[in-house]
VOKE-819409 format. One line per field, with one value per atom (N, C-alpha, C, O): residue number from 1; x, y, z; atom name; residue in one letter. Coordinates in steps of 0.2 Angstrom, whole numbers. Atoms other than C-alpha are relative to their C-alpha. Layout:
REM VOKE-819409
seq <- c(NUM|...) .
east <- c(X|...) .
north <- c(Y|...) .
up <- c(Z|...) .
atom <- c(CA|...) .
type <- c(a|...) .
REM end
This chain:
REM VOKE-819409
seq <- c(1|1|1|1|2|2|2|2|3|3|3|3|4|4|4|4|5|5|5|5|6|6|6|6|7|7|7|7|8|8|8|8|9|9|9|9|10|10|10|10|11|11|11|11|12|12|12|12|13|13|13|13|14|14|14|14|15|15|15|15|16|16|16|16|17|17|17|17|18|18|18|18|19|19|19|19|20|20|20|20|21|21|21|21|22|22|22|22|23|23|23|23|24|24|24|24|25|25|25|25|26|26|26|26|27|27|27|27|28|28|28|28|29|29|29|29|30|30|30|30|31|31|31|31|32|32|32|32|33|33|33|33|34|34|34|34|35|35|35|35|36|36|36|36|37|37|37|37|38|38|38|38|39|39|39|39|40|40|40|40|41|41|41|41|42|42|42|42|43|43|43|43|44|44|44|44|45|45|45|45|46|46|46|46|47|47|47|47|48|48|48|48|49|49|49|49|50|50|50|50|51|51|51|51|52|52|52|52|53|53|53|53|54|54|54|54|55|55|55|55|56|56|56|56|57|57|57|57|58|58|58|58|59|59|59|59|60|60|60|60|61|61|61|61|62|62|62|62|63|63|63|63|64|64|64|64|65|65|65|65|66|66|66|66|67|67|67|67|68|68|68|68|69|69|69|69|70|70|70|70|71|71|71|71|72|72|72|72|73|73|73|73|74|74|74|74|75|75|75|75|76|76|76|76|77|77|77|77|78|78|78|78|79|79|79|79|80|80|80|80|81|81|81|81|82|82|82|82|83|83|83|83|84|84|84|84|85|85|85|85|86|86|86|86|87|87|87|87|88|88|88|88|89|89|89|89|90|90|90|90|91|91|91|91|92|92|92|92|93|93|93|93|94|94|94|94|95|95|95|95|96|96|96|96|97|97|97|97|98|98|98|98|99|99|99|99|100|100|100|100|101|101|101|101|102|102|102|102|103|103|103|103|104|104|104|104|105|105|105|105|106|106|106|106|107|107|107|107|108|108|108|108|109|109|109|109|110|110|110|110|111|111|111|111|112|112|112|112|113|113|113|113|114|114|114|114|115|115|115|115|116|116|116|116|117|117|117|117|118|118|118|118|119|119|119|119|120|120|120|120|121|121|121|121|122|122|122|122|123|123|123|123|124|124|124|124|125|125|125|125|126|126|126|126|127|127|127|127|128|128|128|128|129|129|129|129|130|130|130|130|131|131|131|131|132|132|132|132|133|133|133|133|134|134|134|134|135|135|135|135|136|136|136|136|137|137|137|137|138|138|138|138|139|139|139|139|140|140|140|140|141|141|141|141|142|142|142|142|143|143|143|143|144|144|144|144|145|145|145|145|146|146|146|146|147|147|147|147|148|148|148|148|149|149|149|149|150|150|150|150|151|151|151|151|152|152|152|152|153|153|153|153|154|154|154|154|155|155|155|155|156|156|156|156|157|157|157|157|158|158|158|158|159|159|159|159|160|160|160|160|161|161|161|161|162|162|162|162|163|163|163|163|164|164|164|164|165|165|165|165|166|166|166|166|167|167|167|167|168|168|168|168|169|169|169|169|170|170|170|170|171|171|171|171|172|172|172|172|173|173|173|173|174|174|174|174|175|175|175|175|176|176|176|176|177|177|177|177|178|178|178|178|179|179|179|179|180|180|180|180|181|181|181|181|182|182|182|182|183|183|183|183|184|184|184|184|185|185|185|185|186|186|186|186|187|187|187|187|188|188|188|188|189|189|189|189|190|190|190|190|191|191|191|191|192|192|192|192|193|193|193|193|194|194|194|194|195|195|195|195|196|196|196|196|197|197|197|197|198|198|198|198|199|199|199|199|200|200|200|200) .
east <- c(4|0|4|9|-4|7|-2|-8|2|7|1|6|-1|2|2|5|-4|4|-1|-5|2|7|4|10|-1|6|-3|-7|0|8|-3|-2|2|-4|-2|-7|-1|-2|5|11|-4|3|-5|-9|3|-5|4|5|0|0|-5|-7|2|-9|1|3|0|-8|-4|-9|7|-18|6|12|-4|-14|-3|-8|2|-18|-7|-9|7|-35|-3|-9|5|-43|1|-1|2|-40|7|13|-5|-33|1|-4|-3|-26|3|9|1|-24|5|3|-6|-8|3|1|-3|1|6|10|-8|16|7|10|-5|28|4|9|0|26|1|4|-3|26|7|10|-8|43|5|11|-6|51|0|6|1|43|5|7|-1|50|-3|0|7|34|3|3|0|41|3|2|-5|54|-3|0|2|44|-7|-11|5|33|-4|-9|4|25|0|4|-1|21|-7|-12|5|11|-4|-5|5|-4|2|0|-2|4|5|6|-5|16|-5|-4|7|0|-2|-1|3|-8|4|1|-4|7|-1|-2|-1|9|-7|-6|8|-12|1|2|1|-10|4|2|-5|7|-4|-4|3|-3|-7|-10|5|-20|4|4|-5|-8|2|-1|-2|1|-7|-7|4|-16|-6|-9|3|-24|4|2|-7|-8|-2|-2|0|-12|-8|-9|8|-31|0|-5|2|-29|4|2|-4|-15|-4|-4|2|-25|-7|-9|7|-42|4|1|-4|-28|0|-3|2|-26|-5|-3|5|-42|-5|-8|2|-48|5|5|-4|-34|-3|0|4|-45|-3|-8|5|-51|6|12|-5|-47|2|-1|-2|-37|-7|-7|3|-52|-5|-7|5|-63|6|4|-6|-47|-2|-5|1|-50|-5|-4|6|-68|0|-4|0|-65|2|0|-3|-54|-4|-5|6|-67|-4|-3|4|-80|2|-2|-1|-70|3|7|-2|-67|5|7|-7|-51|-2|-6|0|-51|2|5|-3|-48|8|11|-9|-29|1|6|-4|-24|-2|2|2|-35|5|10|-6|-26|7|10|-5|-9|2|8|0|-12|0|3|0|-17|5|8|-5|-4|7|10|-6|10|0|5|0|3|1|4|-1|3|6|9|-6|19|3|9|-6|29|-4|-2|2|18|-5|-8|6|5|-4|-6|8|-9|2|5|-2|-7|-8|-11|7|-25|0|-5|1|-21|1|-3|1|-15|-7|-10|5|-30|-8|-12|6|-42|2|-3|-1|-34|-4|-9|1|-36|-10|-13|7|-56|-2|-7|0|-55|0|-5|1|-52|-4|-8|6|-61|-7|-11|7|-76|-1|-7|-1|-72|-3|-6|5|-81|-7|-11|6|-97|-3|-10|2|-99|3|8|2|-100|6|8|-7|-84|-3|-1|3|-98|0|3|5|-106|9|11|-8|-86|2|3|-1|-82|-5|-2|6|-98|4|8|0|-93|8|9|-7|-74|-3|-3|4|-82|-4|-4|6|-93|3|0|-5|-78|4|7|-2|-71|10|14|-7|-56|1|-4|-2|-48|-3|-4|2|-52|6|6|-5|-34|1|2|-3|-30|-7|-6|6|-49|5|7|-2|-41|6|5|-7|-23|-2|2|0|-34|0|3|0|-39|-7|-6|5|-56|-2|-2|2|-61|-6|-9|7|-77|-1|-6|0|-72|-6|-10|4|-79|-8|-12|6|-94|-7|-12|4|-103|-1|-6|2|-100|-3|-8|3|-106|-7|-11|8|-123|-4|-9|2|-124|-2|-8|3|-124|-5|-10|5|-136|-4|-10|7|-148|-4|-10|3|-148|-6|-12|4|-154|-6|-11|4|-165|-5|-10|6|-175|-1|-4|1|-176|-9|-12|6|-195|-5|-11|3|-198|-3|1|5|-210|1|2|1|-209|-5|-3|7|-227|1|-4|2|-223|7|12|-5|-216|0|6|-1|-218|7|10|-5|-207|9|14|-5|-194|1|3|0|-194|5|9|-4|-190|8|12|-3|-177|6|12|-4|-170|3|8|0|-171|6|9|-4|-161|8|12|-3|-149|5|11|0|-147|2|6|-2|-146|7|10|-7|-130|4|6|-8|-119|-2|2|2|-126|-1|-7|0|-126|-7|-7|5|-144|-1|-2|-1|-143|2|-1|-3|-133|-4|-3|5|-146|-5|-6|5|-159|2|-2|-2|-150|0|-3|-2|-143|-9|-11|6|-162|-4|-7|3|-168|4|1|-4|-154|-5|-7|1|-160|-8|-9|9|-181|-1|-5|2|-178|-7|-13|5|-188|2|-1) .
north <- c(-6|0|6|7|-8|18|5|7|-5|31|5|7|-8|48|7|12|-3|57|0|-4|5|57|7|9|-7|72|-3|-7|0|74|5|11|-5|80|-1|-5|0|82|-7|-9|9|63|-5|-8|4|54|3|9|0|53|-3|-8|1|52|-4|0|4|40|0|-3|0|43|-5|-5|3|30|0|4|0|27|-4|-5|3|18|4|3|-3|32|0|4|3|24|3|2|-4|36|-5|-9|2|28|2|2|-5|37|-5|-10|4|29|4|9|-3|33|3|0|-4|47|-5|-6|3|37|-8|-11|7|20|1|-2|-5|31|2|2|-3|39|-9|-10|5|21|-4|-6|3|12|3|0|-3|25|0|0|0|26|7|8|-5|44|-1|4|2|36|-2|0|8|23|6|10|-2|29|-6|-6|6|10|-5|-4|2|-2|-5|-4|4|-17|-2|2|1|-26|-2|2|3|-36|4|2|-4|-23|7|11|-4|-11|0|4|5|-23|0|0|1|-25|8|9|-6|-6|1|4|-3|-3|-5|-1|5|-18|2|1|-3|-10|8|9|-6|9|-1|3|-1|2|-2|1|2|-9|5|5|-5|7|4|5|-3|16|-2|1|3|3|-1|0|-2|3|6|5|-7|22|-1|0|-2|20|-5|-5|4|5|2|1|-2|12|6|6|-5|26|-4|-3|3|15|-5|-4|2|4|4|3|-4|17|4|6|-2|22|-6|-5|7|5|-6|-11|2|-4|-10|-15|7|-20|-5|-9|6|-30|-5|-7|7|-45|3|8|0|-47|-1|2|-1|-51|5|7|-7|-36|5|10|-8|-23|-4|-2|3|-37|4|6|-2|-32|8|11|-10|-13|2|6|0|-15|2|6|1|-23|6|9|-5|-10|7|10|-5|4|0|4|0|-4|-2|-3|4|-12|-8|-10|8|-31|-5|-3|6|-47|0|1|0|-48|6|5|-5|-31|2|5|-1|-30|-7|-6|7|-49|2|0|1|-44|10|13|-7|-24|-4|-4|3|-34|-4|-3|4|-47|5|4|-6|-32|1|0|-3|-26|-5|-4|9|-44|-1|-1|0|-47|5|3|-5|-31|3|7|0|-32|5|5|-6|-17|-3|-1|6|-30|-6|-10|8|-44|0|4|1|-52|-3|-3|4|-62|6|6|-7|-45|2|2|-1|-39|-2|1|5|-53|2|5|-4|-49|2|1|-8|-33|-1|0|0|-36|-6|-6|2|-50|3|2|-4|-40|5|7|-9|-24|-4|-2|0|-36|-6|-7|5|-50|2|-3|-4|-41|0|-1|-2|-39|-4|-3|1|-52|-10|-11|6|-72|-2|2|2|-83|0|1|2|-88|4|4|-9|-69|0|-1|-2|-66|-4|-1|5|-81|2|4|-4|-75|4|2|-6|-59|0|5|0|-62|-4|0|7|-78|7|7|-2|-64|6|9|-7|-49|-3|0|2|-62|-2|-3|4|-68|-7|-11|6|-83|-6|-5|4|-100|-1|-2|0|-101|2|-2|-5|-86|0|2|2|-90|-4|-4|6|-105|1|-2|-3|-98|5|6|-3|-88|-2|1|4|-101|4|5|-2|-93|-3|-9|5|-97|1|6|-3|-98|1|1|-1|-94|7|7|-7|-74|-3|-2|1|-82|1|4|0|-86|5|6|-11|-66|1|3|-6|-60|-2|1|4|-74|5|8|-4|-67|6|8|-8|-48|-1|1|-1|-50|-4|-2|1|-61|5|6|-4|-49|5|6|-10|-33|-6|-5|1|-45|-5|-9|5|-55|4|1|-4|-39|1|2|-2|-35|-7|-8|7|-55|-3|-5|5|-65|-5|-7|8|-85|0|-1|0|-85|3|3|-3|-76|-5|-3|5|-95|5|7|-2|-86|6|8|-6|-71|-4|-3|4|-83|-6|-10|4|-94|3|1|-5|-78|0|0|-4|-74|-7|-6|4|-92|-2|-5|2|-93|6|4|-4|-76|0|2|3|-84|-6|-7|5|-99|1|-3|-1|-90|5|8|-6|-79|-7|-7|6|-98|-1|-6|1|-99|-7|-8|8|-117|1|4|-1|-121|0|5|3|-130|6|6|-7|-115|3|8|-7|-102|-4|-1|4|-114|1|5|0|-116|8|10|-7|-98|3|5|-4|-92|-3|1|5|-107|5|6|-4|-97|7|10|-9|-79|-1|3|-2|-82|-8|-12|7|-97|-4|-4|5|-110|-8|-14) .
up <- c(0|0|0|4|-1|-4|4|4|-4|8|-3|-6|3|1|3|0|-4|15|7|10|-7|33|5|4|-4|46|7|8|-7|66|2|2|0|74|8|9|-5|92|4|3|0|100|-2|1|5|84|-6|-6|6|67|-3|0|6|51|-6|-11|9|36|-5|-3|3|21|-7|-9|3|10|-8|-8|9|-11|-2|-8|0|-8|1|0|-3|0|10|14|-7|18|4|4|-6|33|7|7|-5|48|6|4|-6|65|6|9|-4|75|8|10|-6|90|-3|-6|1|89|-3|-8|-1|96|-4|-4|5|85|-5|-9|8|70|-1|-6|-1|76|0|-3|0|81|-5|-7|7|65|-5|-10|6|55|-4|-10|6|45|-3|-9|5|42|-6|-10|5|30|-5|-10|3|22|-7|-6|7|4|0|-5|2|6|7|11|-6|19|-2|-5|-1|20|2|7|-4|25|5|10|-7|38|6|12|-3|44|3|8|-2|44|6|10|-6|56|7|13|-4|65|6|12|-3|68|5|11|-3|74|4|9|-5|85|5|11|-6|94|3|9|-2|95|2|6|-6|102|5|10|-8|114|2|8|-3|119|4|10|-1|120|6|10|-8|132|7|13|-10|144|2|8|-1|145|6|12|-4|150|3|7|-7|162|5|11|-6|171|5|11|-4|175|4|10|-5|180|4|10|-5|190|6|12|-5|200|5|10|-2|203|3|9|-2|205|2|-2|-2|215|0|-2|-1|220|-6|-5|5|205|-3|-3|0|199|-9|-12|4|181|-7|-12|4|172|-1|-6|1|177|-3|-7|6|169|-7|-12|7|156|-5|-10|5|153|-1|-6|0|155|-6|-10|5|141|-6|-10|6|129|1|-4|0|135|-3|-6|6|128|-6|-8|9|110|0|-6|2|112|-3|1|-1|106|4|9|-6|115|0|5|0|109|2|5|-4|115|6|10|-7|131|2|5|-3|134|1|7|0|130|4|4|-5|141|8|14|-10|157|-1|5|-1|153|3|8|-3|155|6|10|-5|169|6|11|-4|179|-1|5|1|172|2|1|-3|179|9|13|-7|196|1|7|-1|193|2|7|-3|196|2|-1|-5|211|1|4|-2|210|6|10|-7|225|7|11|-3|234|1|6|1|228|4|6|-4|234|7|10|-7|251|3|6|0|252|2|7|-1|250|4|8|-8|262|6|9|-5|274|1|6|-1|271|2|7|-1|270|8|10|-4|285|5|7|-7|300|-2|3|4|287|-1|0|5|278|1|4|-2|281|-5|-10|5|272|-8|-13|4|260|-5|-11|3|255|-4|-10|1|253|-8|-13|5|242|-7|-12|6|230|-2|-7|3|228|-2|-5|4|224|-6|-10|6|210|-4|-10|2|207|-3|-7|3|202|-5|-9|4|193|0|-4|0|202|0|2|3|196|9|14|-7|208|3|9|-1|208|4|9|-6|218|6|12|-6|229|3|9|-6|234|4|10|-1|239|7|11|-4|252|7|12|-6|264|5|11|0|267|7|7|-7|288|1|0|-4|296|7|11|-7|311|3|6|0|310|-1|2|2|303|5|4|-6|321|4|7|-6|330|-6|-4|7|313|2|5|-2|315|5|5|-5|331|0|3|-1|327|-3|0|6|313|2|-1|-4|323|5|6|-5|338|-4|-3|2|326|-3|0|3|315|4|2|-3|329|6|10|-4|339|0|6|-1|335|-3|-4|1|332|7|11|-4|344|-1|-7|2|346|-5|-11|4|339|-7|-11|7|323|-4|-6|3|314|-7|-8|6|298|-4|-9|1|302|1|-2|-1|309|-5|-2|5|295|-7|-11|5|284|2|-2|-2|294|-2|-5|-1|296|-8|-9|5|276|-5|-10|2|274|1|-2|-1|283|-3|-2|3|274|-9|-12|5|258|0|-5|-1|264|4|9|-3|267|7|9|-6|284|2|0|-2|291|5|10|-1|293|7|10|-6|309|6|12|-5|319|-2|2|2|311|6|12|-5|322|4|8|-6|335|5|10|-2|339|0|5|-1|336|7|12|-4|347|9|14|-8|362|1|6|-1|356|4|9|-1|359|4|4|-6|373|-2|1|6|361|8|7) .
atom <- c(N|CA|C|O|N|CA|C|O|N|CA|C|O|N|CA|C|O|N|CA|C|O|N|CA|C|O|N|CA|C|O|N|CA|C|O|N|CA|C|O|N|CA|C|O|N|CA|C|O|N|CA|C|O|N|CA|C|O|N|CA|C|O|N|CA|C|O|N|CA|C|O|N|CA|C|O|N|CA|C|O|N|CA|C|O|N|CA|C|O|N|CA|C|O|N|CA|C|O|N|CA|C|O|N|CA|C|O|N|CA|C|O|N|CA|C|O|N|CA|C|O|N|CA|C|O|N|CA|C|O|N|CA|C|O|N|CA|C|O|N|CA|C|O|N|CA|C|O|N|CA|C|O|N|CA|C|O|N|CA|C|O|N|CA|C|O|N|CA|C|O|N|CA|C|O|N|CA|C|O|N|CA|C|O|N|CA|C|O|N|CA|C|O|N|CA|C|O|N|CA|C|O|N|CA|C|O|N|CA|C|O|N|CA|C|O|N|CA|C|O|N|CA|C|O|N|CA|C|O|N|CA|C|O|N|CA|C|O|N|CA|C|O|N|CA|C|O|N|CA|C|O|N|CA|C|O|N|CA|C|O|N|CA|C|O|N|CA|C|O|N|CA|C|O|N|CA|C|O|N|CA|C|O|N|CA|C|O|N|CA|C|O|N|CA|C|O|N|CA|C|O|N|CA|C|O|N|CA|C|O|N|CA|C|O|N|CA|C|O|N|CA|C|O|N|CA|C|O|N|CA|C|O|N|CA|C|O|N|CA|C|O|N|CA|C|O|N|CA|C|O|N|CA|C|O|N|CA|C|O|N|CA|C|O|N|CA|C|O|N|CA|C|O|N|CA|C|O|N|CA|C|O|N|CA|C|O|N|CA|C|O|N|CA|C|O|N|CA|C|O|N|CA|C|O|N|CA|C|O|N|CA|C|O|N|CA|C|O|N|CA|C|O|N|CA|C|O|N|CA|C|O|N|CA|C|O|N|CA|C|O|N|CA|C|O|N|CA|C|O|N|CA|C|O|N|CA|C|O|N|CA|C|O|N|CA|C|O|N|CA|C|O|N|CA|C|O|N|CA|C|O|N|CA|C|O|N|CA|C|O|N|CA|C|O|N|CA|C|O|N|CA|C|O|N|CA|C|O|N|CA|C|O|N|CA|C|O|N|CA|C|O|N|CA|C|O|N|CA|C|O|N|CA|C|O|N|CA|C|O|N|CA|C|O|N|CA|C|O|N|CA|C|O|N|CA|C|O|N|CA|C|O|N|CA|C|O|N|CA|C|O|N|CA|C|O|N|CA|C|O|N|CA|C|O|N|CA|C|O|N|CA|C|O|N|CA|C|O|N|CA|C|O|N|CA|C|O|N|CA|C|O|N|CA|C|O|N|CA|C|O|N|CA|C|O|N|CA|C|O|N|CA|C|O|N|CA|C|O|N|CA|C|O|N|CA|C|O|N|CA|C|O|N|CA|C|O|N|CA|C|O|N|CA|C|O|N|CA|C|O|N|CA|C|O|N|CA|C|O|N|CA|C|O|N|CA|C|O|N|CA|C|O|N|CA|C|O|N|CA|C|O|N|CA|C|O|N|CA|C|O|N|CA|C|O|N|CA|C|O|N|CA|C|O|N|CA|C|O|N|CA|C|O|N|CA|C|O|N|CA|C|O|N|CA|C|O|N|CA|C|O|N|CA|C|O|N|CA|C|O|N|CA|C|O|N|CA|C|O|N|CA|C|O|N|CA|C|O|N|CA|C|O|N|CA|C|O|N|CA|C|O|N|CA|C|O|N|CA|C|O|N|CA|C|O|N|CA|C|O|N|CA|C|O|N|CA|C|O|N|CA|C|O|N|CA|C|O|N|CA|C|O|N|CA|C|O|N|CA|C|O|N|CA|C|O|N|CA|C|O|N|CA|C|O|N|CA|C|O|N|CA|C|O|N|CA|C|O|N|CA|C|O|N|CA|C|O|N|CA|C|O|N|CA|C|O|N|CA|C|O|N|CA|C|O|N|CA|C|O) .
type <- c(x|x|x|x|x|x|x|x|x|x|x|x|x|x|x|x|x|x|x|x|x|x|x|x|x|x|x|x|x|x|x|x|x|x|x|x|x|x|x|x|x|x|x|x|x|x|x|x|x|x|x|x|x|x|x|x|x|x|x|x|x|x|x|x|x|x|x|x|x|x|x|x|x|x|x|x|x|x|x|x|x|x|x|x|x|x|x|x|x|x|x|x|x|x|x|x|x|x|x|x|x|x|x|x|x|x|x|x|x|x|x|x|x|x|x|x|x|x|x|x|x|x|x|x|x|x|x|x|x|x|x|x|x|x|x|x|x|x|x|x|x|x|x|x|x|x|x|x|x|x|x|x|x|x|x|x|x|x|x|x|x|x|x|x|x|x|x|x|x|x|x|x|x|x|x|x|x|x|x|x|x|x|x|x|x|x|x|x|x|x|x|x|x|x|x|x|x|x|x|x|x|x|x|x|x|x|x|x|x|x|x|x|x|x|x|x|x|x|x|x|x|x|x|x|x|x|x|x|x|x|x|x|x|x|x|x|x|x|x|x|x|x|x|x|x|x|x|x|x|x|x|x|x|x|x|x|x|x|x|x|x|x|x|x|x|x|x|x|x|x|x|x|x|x|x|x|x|x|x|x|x|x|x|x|x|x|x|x|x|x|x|x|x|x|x|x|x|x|x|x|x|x|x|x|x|x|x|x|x|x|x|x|x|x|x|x|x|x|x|x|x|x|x|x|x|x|x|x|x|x|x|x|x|x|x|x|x|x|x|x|x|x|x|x|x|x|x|x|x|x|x|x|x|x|x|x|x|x|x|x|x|x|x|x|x|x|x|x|x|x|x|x|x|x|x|x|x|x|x|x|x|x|x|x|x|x|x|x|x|x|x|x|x|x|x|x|x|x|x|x|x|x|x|x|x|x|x|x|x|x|x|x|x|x|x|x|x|x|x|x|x|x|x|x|x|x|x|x|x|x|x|x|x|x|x|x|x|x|x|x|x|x|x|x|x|x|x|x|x|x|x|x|x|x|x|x|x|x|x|x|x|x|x|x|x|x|x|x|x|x|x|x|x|x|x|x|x|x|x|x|x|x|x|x|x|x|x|x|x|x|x|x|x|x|x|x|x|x|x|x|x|x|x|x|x|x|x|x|x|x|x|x|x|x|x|x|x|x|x|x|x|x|x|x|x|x|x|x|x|x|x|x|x|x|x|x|x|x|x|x|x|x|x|x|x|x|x|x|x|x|x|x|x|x|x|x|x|x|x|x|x|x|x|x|x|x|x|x|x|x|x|x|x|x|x|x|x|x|x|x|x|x|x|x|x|x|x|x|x|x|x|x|x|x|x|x|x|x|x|x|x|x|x|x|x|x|x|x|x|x|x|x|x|x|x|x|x|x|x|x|x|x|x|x|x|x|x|x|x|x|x|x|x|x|x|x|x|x|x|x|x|x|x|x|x|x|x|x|x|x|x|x|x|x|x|x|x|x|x|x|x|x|x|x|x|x|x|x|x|x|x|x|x|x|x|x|x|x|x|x|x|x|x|x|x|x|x|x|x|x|x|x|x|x|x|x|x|x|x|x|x|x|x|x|x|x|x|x|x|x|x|x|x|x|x|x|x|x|x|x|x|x|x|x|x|x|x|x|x|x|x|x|x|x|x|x|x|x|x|x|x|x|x|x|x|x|x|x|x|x|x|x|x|x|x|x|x|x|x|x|x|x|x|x|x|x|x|x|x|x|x|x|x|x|x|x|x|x|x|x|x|x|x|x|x|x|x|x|x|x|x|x|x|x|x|x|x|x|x|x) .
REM end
């Protein structure tokens, strides 16, 4: 393909080539390419160049959501990628950079939200919502998830939730033992601990 002409214009350059068809690159891949040299350039070498300048251009916009967003697993920068128009192969090989030079530790990461939510939040509810941001099972398992907090947390959130509850009202206690049950709660001990709070 002949290039007809090719102008800079701030940090991107311009290729208008002999078919008609303009091309919008990054500065810097233009300058190390040496496209300003070149009067011809091929299909594959074309390809080559738009693959190295979106690549550049998605380093730029996850670094900054990186920063902004510390906590996520490898596949949610993944999807952020896709979401603003990048392809599978250069959002893959932008988070792969960033994993490989240590900007993104999803097991860090997973931590991190361990903790913040471990006072809150049942090992289960926990478990969910890391599966559920899309960190690997890999680094879930690597956590070692306890259920020790599990029974003070049961505790608090029976006290507030069986606060304005009666023996007599099975249907409200039923709700309550089934909310529990659905938040990883071990049925048995939801029973029990209710059976201590309303002396059944």
């Amino acid at each position: 393909m002949r290039i007809l002409d090719k102008k800079i214009v701030g940090n991107r350059a311009l290729l208008v080539f002999d078919d008609g068809k303009e091309v919008e690159i990054d500065r810097e891949v233009y300058l190390k390419r040496r496209l300003y040299a070149k009067d011809e350039i091929d299909q594959k070498e074309l390809e080559e160049v738009l693959f190295e300048s979106g690549l550049k251009s998605a380093k730029k916009l996850l670094v900054s959501y990186i920063q902004r967003y510390p906590l996520k697993s490898e596949y949610e920068y993944y999807k952020y990628l896709l979401s603003r128009g990048y392809d599978s192969a250069t959002a893959l090989k932008a988070v792969a950079y960033f994993v490989n030079s240590g900007y993104i530790d999803e097991l860090e990461a997973a931590k991190k939200l361990v903790n913040k939510y471990q006072k809150r939040k049942s090992s289960f509810e926990i478990l969910q919502l890391l599966r559920k941001n899309g960190f690997k099972s890999s680094t879930i398992s690597k956590l070692n998830l306890k259920s020790e907090n599990d029974k003070e947390i049961l505790v608090k959130l029976l006290q507030k939730k069986l606060r304005r509850i009666s023996k007599e009202d099975s249907k409200e206690i039923l709700k309550v033992i089934k909310w529990f049950v659905a938040r990883g709660y071990d049925y048995n001990t939801v029973v029990e601990k209710i059976r201590e709070f309303l002396d059944y």
